[in-house]
N, C-alpha and C positions, 0 to 999 in steps of 0.2 A: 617255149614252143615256137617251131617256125611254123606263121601264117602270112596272107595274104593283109598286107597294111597299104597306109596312106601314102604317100610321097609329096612334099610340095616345091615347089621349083620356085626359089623367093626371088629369083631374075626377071620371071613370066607374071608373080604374082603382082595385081595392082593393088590390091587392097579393098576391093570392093565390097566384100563381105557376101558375095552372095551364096559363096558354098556353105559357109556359117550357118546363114538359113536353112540350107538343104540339108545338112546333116543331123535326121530326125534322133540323134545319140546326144547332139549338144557336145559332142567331141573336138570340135573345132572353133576358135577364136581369132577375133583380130590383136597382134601384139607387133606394135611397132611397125604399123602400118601393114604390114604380111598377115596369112595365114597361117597358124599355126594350130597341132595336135594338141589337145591339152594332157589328155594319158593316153597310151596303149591299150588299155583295157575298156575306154570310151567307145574305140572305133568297130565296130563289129567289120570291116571290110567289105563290106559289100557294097558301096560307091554309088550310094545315093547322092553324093557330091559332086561325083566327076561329071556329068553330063551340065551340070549347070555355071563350070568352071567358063568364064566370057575369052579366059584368056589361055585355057589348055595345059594351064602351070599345075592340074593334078596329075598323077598315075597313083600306081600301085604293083607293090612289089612284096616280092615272099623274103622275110626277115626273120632274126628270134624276137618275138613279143609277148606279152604277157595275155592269157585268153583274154574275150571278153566278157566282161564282168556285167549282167543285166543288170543286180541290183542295185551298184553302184552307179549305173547309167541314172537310173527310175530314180536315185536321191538326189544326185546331180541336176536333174530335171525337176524336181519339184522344190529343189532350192530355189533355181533359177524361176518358176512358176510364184514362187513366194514373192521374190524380188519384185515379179513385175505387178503382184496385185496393186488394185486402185485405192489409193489410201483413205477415201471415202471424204475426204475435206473439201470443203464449200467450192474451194477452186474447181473439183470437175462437174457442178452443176453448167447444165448449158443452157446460152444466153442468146438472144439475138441483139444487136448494137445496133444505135443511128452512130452512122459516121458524123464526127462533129465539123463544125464548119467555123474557117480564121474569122477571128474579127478585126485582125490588124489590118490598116493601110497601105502601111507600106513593107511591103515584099521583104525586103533585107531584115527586119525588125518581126514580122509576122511569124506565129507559131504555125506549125504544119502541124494539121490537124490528123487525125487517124482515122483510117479507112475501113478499121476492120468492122466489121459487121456480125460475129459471132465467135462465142467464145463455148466448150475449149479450141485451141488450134492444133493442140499435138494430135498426130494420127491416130496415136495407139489409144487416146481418151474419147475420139467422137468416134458415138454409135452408128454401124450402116445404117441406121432409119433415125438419125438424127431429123428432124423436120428442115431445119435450115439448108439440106443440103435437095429437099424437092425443087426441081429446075430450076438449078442451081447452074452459074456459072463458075466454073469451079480451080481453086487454083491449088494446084501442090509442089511446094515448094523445098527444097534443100534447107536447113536452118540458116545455114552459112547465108546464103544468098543475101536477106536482108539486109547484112552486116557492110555486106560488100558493093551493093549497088545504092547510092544516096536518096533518091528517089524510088525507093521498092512502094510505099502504100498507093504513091499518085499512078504510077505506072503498072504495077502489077495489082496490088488487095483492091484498089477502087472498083466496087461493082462488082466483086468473085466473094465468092466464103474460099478462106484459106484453111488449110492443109498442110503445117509443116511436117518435119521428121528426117531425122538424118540415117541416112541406105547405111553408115558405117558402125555409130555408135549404137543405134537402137536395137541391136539384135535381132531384128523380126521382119521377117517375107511379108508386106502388106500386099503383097497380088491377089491373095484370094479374098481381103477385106477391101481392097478397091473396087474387084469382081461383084461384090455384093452391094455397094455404093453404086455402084452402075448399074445394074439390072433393076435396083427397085426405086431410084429416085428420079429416073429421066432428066438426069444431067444433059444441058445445053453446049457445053465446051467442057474440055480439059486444058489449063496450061501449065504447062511442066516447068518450073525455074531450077535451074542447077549450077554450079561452080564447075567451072574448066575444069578439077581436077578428077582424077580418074576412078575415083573411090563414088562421086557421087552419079557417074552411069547407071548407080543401082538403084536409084528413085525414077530413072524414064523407065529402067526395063521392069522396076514393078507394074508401071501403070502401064505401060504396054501388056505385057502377061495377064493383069487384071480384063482389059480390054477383050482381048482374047477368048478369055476365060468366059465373058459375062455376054459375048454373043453382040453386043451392040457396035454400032457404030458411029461413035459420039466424036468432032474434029478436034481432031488432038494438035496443041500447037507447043514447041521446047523450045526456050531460052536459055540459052546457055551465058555465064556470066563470068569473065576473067576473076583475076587476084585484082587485077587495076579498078575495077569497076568499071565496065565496063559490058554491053553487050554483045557477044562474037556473032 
């Protein structure tokens, strides 16, 4: 049948993932850094994705395609609902941590101790009304980030509860769970760490859109962090 379908323009697209999010069908994926349709019969056409496209790489055009298919939308979705349930292991009990302190002398030789201060760290595991995150100075970070800046606990986790999660692989819009983090814990700061590259714009503009969302006005600060290590 000819209907109204998706289009993606992989010139424009960066990879951000954020239409992913928005398309409440689960019709769309990240492959190979683009966006792509996964079936025809996913996409209902009606372009819940295109307004949240950063980069304008959607439209939509009338093609031959196959209807769409609800039920197989509603399995798709509850597969993917399966995947991401919480697998109930001791790992996602939460913790609050003393940062521990070097006892070496000398600097060269010294272990760098860790900063973090509670556990778990992945987004999609801590509850909005986690207790550790009441006036909390708060940090959320890109995964990558650590990897890449050599000093990430002294400079960024010291004194924050961290927040990781990556805008590309993780599948999921945290705006409306950052929105809920802010309205009920009276967060002190927000800082945003991210990598230069362009995929990870989608962890500021959750927590912007969260911001929004949640009414407050809490000072939000971004660091953006090269491949070099480096702070831009």
């Amino acid at each position: 049948m000819i209907r109204q379908m998706i289009q993606i323009d992989e010139e424009k697209c960066n990879g951000c993932g954020i239409c992913v999010n928005a398309c409440h069908e689960g019709a769309l994926t990240i492959e190979n850094g683009k966006a792509k349709l996964i079936r025809d019969d996913y996409c209902d056409g009606l372009g819940n994705c295109l307004p949240a496209c950063p980069m304008n790489a959607i439209s939509f055009i009338e093609r031959e395609a196959l209807p769409y298919d609800e039920e197989a939308v509603l399995a798709n979705m509850r597969a993917k609902k399966a995947e991401k349930e919480p697998c109930g292991c001791p790992g996602n009990k939460l913790r609050e941590l003393k940062p521990m302190k070097s006892t070496a002398e000398n600097s060269r030789d010294a272990e760098i101790p860790s900063m973090l201060r509670q556990w778990p760290v992945q987004i999609k595991l801590v509850p909005a009304n986690a207790g550790f995150l009441h006036n909390a100075d708060l940090l959320i970070a890109a995964d990558c980030t650590a990897y890449a800046y050599g000093n990430f606990h002294k400079d960024f986790i010291e004194g924050r509860v961290t927040l990781i999660g990556c805008p590309k692989l993780d599948g999921t819009d945290y705006a409306e769970k950052f929105a809920q983090m802010f309205m009920h814990n009276s967060i002190k700061s927000i800082t945003v760490a991210k990598m230069t590259v362009p995929c990870c714009s989608g962890i500021e503009s959750m927590v912007r859109r969260g911001l929004e969302m949640s009414g407050k006005n809490i000072p939000l600060t971004v660091k953006t962090i090269s491949l070099e290590g480096e702070i831009l």
